[in-house]
C-alpha positions in Angstrom: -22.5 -4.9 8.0 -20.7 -4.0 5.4 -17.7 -5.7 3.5 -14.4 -3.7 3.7 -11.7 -5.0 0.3 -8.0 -5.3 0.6 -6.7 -4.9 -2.9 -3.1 -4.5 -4.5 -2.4 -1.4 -6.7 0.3 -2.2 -9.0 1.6 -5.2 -10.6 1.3 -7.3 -7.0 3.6 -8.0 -3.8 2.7 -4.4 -2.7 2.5 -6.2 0.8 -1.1 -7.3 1.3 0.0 -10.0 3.5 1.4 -8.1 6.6 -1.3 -5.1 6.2 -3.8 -8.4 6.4 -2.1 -9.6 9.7 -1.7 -5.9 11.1 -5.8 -5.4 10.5 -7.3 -8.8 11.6 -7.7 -7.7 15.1 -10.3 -5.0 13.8 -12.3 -8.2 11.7 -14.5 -11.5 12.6 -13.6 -13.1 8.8 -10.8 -12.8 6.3 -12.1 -14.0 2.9 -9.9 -14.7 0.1 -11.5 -13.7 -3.0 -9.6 -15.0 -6.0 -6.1 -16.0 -7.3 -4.3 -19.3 -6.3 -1.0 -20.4 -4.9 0.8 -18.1 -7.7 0.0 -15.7 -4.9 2.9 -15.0 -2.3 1.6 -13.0 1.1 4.9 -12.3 3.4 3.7 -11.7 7.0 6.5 -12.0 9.6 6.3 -10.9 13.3 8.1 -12.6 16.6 11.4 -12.9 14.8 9.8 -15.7 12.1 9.0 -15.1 8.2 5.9 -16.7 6.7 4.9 -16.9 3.6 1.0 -18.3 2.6 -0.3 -19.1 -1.0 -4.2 -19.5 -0.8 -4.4 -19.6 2.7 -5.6 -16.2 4.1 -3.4 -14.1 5.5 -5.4 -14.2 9.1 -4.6 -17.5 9.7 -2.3 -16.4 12.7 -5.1 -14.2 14.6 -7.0 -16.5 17.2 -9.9 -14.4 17.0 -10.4 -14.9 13.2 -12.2 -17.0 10.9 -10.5 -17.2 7.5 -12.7 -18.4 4.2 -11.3 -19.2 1.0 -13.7 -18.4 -1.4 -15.0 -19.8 -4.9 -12.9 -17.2 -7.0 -10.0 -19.0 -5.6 -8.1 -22.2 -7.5 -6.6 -24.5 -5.3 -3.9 -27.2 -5.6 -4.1 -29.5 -2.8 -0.4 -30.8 -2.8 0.4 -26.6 -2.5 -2.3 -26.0 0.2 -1.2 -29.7 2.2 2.3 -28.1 2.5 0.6 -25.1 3.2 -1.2 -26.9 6.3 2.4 -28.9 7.2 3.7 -25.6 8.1 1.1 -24.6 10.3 0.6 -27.5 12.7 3.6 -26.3 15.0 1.2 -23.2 15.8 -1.7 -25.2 17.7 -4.3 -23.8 15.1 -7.5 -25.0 15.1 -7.7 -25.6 11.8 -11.1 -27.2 11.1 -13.1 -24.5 13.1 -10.6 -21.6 11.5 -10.4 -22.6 7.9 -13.6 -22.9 5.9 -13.5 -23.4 2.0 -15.8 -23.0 -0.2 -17.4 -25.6 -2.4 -17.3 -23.8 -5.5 -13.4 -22.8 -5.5 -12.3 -24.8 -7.9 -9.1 -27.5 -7.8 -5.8 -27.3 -9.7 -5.0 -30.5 -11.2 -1.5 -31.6 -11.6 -2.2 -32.0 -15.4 -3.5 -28.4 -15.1 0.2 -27.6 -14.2 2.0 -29.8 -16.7 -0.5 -28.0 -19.3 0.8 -24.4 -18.1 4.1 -25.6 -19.0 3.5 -26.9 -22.3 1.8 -23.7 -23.0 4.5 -21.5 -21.9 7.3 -23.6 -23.7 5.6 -23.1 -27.0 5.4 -19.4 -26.5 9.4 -18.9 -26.8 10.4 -15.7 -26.9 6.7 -14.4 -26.0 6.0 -15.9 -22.9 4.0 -14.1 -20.3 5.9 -15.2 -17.1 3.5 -17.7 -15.9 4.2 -19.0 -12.4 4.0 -22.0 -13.9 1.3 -23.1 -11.3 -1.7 -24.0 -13.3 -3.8 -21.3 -12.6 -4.4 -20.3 -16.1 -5.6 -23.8 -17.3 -7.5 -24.1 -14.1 -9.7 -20.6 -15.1 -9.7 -21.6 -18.5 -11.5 -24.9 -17.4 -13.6 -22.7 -15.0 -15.2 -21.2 -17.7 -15.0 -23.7 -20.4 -17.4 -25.6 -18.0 -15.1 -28.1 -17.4 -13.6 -27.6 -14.3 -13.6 -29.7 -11.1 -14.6 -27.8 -8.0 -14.2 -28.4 -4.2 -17.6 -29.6 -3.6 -17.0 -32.4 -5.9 -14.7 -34.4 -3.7 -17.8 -35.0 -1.2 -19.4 -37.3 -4.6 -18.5 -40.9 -5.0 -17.4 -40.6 -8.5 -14.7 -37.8 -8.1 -12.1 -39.8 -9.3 -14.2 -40.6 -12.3 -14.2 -36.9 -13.3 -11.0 -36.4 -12.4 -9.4 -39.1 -15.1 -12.4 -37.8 -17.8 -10.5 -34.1 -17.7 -6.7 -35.2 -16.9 -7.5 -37.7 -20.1 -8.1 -34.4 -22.5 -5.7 -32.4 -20.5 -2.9 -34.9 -21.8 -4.3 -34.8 -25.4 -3.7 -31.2 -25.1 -0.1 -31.6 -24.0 0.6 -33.4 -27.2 -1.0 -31.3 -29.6 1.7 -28.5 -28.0 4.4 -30.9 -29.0 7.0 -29.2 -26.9 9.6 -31.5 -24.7 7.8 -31.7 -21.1 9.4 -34.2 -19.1 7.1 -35.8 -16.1 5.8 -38.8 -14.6 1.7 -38.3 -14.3 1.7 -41.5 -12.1 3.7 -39.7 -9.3 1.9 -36.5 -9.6 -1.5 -38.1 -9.6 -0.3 -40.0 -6.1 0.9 -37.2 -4.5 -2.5 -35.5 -5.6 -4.6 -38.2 -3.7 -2.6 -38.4 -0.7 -3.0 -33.7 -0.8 -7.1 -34.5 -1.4 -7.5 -36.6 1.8 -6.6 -34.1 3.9 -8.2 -31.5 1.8 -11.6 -33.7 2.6 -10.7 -33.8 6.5 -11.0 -29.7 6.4 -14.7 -28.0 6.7 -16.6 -27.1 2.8 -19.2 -24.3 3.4 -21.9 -22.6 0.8 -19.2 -19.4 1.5 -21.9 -17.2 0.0 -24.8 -18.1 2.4 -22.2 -17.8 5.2 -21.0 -15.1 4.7 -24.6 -13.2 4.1 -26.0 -14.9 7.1 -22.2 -13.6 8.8 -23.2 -10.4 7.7 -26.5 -10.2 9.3 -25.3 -11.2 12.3 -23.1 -7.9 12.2 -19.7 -10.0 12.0 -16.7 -7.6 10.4 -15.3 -9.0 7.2 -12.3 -8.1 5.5 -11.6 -9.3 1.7 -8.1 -10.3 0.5 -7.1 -10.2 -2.7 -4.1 -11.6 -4.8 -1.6 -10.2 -6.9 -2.6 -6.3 -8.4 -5.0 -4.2 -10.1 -2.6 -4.0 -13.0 -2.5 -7.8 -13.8 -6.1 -8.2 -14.1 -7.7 -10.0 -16.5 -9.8 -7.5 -17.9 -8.0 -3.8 -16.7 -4.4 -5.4 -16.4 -1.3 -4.9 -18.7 -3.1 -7.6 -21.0 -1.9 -10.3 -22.1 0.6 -10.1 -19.2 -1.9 -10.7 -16.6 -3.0 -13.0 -14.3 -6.4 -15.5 -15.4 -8.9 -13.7 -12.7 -10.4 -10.4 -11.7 -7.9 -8.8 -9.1 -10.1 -5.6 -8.9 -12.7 -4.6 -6.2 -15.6 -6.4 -9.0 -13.5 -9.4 -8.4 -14.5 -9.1 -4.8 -18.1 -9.9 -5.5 -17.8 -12.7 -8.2 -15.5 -14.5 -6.1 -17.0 -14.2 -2.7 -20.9 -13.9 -3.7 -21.1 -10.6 -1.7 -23.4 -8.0 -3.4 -21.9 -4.8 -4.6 -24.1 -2.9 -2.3 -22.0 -4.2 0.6 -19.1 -3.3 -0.1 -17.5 -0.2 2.2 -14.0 0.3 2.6 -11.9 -0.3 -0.4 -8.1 -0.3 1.0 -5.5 -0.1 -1.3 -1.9 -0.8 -1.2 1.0 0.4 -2.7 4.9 0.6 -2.9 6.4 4.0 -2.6 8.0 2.6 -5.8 7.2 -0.2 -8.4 8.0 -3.7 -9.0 7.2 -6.3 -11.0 7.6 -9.9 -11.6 7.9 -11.6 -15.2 7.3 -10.3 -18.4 5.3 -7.4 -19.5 5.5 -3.1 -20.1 6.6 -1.5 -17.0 7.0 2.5 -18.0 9.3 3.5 -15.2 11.8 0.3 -15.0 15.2 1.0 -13.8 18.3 -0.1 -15.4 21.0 1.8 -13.5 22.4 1.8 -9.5 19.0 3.0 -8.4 16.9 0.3 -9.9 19.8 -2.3 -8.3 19.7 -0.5 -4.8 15.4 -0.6 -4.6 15.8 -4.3 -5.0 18.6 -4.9 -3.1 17.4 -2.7 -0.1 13.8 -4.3 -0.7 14.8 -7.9 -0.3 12.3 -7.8 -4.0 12.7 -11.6 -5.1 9.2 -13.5 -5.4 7.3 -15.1 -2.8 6.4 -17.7 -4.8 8.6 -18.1 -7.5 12.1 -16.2 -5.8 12.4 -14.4 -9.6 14.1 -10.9 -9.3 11.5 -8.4 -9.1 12.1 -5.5 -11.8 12.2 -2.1 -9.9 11.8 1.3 -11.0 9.9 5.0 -9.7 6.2 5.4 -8.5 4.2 5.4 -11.5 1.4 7.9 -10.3 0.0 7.7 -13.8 -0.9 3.7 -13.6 -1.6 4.4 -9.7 -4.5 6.8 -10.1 -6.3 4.2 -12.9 -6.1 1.5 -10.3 -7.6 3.9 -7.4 -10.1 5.1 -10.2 -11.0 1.9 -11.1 -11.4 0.3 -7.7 -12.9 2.9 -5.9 -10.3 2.9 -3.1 -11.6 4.9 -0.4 -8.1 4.4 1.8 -4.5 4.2 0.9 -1.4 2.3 2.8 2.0 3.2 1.4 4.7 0.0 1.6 8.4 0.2 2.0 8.6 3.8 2.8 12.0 2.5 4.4 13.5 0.8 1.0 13.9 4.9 0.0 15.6 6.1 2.7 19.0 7.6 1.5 17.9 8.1 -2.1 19.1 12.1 -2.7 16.7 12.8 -5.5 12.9 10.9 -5.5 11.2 10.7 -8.5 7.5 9.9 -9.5 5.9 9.7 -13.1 3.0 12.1 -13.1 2.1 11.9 -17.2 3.5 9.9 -20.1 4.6 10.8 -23.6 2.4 8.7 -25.6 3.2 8.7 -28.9 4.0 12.8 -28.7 1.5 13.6 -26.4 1.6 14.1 -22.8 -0.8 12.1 -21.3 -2.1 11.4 -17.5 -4.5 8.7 -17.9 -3.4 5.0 -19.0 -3.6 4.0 -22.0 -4.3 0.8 -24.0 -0.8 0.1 -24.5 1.8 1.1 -22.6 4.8 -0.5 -24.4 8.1 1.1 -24.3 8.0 2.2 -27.9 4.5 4.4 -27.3 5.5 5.4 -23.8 8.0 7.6 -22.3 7.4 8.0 -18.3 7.8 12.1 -17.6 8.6 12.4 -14.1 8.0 15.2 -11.4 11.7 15.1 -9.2 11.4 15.7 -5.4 14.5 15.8 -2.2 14.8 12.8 -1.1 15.4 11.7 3.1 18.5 9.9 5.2 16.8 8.8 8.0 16.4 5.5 8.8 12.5 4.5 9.2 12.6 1.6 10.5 12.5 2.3 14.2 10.0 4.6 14.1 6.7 4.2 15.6 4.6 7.2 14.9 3.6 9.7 12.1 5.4 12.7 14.0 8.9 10.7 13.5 8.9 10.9 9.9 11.2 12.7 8.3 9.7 16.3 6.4 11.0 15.3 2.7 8.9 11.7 3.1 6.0 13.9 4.6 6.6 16.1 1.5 6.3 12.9 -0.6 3.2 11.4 1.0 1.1 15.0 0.7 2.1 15.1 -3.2 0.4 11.8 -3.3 -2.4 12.7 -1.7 -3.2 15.6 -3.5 -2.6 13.6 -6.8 -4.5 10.6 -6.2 -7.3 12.7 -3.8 -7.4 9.6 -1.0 -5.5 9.7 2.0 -2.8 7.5 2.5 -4.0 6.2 6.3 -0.7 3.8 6.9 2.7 4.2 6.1 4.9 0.8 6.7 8.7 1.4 7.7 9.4 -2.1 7.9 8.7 -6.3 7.3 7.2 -7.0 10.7 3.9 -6.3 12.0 5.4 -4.1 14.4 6.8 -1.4 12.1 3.4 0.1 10.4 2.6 4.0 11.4 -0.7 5.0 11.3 -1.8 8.6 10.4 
């Protein structure tokens, strides 16, 4: 049985969160597959808004079992709170949640480091979350890191001083004005890792093979979007891991081979969060409207999002890229009442028109040229099948397809799990 991918498109909070809790009916396992709690998924449905970090988004679904894979970080003072919330929801946590041994753990010096590192950056700071995740990889690979499996060994707290020890050295050699008291984070920590042990560890990659012989439906979730990836993202404004389909298969042990549906997500416009090159950011009433309309403040960190057009140009690379074989359009609603809709289809870079992206797509290279197209009044949000929509957003969704050659299978007219339109 194959394993179908849930991936973000842009720059992240596309929406994966609700399209997650609106598919898990159709799936025996949600697996996350990388990213930590600098991730934000938004699900709401029976009146209440929730918002998970590095929990999977199934969590709600009775008939689901939800892994948390080893291409996720995890901070156990995050995912306790995380755990908090859900106890008024009789879940059965222990037979529900499964993590994997190999995820590895976010330290509270891994935090304190991300802050030192940011500090000293001024000016040119990348827009970290400020949740450790970047130290955290950068341990991962440095061969340092301390993974999941090692709370089950007697000496954990052993190798847990050895690397907060040099974590500290490394927050003085910053020499940047970081205020905090280690003792209290490193209490709080404990108290988060002894109900982290009282959850279920699994090999995730030898259950999830032996899941798959046994013809079980999984669905992978990713974090944050194709465009902050490590190695295809709007580098060095990225996030520390592989958002991409590949990502899928590092960080869940699943062989490329068994991968089927890729399903990729979208906003009928853009956003972003932090720093970084965004071609088609607005400035004016319509930039203000998209983010007022779209509720667009962080998940995670409640920052502003930046809003501006569809950027078709950065949209194709990340279908190209990931091999999406399905798309599902987001917030369809937020441009209801816009006169004139407008989507980049090529960039002048550097006094060429371009339609692929390039390696940098700073404003001085980049200007966004943009195809314009009659925008639609109607309100969405009460509509409950494809033959409501209006004939300019039908117009809009059949220039998409034709440009990006996949269909676009769900269109989303509102936050709850109710208000998603299949086609």
């Amino acid at each position: 049985m194959a394993v179908d991918l849930l991936l973000g498109l842009q720059w992240g909070d596309e929406g994966k969160g609700k399209i997650v809790d609106v598919l898990t009916k159709d799936y025996d396992i949600i697996a996350r597959f990388q990213g930590g709690p600098n991730a934000g998924h938004t699900l709401e449905f029976d009146g209440i808004k929730h918002v998970l970090h590095t929990i999977p988004s199934g969590i709600f679904h009775k008939n689901a079992i939800n892994v948390v894979g080893n291409g996720v970080v995890i901070d156990p003072v995050i995912f306790k709170k995380e755990l908090d919330n859900l106890k008024k929801f009789d879940i059965d946590i222990k037979s529900k949640l499964l993590i994997s041994r190999k995820a590895h753990l976010i330290l509270p010096t891994h935090r304190l480091l991300d802050a030192a590192s940011e500090a000293s950056k001024g000016k040119a700071k990348i827009g970290s979350t400020l949740k450790g995740i970047g130290p955290t990889y950068m341990d991962k690979t440095g061969r340092n890191g301390m993974r999941i499996g090692d709370l089950e060994l007697d000496d954990w707290k052993d190798k847990y001083r050895a690397l907060a020890n040099k974590h500290e050295a490394m927050i003085d050699f910053y020499d940047v004005d970081i205020q905090y008291d280690l003792k209290d984070l490193e209490s709080d920590f404990c108290e988060a890792v002894e109900e982290l042990k009282k959850l279920t560890f699994i090999d995730s990659e030898e259950y999830l093979y032996q899941a798959q012989k046994k013809g079980k439906k999984i669905l992978a979730e990713g974090a944050q979007g194709s465009l902050l990836d490590i190695d295809f993202g709007t580098y060095p404004f990225v996030t520390s891991s592989n958002t991409t389909a590949a990502g899928a298969c590092t960080g869940l042990g699943v062989a490329p081979n068994q991968i089927g549906d890729v399903k990729g997500i979208f906003k009928a416009y853009t956003t972003r969060v932090g720093s970084g090159p965004f071609p088609t950011e607005l400035f004016d009433e319509d930039g203000e409207t998209m983010g007022r309309v779209g509720n667009e403040f962080g998940a995670t960190t409640g920052r502003p999002r930046r809003c501006g057009w569809l950027d078709l140009v950065a949209l194709k690379y990340a279908v190209q890229i990931n091999g999406v074989t399905v798309l599902m359009m987001m917030k369809g609603d937020v441009l209801s009442g816009f006169k004139k809709i407008k989507v980049c289809t090529a960039y002048n870079y550097k006094g060429e028109t371009i339609s692929h992206l390039p390696y940098n797509i700073e404003v001085e290279n980049v200007t966004p040229i943009y195809t314009e197209m009659e925008g639609w009044k109607q309100d969405l949000t009460k509509m409950t099948s494809a033959d409501e929509l209006p004939k300019n957003l039908n117009a809009y969704i059949d220039f998409l397809e034709t440009a990006l050659e996949v269909p676009i299978k769900i269109v989303s007219v509102g936050p709850d799990r109710t208000q998603t339109i299949h086609r």
